[in-house]
C-alpha positions as CSV (number, residue, x, y, z in Angstrom):
1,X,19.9,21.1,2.6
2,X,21.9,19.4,0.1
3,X,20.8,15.3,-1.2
4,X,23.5,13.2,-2.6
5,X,21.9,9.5,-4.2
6,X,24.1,6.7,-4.5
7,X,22.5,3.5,-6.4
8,X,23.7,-0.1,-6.7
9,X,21.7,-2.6,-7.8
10,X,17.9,-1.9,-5.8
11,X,19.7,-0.3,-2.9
12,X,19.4,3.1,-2.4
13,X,21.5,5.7,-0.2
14,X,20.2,9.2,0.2
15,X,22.9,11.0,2.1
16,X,21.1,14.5,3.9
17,X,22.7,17.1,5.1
18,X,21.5,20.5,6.7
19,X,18.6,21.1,8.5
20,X,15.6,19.0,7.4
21,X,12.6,20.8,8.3
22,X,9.2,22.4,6.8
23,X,11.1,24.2,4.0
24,X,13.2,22.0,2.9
25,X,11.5,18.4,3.0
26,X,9.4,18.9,-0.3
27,X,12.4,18.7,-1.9
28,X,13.5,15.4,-0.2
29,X,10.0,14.0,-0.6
30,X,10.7,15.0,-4.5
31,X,13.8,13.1,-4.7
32,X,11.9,9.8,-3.1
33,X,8.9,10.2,-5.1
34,X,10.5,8.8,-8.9
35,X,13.3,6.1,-6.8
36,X,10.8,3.5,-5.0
37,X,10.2,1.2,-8.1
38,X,12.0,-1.7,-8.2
39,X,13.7,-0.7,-4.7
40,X,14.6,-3.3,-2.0
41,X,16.7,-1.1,0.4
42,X,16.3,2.2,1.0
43,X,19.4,3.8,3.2
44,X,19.3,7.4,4.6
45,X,22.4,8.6,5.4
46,X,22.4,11.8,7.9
47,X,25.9,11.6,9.3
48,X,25.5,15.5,8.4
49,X,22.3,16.4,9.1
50,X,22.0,19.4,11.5
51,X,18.4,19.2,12.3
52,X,15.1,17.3,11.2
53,X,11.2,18.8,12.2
54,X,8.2,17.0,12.4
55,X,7.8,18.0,8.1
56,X,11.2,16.0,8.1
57,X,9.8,13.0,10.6
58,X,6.6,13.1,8.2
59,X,8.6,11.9,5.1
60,X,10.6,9.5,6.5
61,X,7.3,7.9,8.0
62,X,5.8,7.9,4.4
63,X,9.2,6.2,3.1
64,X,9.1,3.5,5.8
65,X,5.5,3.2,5.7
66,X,5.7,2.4,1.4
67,X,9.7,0.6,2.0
68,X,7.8,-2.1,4.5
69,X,5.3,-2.8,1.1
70,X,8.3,-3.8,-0.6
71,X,12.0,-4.5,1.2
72,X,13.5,-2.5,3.9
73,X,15.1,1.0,5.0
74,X,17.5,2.1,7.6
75,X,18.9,5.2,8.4
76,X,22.9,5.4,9.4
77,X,25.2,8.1,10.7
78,X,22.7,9.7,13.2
79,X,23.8,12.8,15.7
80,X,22.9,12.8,19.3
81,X,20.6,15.6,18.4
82,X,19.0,13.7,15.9
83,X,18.7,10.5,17.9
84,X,17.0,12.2,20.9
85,X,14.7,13.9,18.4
86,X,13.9,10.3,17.3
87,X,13.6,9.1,20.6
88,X,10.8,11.8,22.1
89,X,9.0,11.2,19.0
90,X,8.8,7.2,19.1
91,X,10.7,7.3,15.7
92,X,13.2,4.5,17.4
93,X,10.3,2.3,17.7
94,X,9.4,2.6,13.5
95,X,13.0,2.8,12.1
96,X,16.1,0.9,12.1
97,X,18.7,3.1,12.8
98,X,22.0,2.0,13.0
């Protein structure tokens, strides 16, 4: 898995790409953990992610979970694979994907 950050201003966009799963989303949660102050948007971009597990779906519910505290987060550039993982897991309901 490879994370590319883009800031501008308190926007944020976390492009993902690989396979997001129970080895690899420490890192991501990493990468999060030092970039929420002062944020107001918070954009994951996964326009080339191959694959997300439930260790994947956990840190993106802790991201919109602390990002609803304090602006907003959306996540672009989804697969079909991804998006039916999303929707058997009720993720469609929590995030704004578009």
């Amino acid at each position: 898995m490879t994370i590319s950050k883009q800031k501008n201003g308190n926007a944020l966009t976390m492009a993902v790409a690989g396979r997001l799963d129970t080895i690899t989303s420490p890192e991501l949660e990493a990468a999060l953990k030092d970039e929420f102050e002062g944020l107001g948007t918070l954009i994951f971009d996964f326009s080339a992610l191959d694959y997300i597990s439930s260790a994947g779906l956990r840190v993106l519910l802790a991201a919109q979970k602390q990002m609803n505290k304090q602006g907003e987060m959306k996540v672009t550039g989804v697969s079909e694979v991804i998006m039916e993982i999303f929707e058997v897991t009720g993720f469609t309901d929590i995030l704004t994907i578009e």
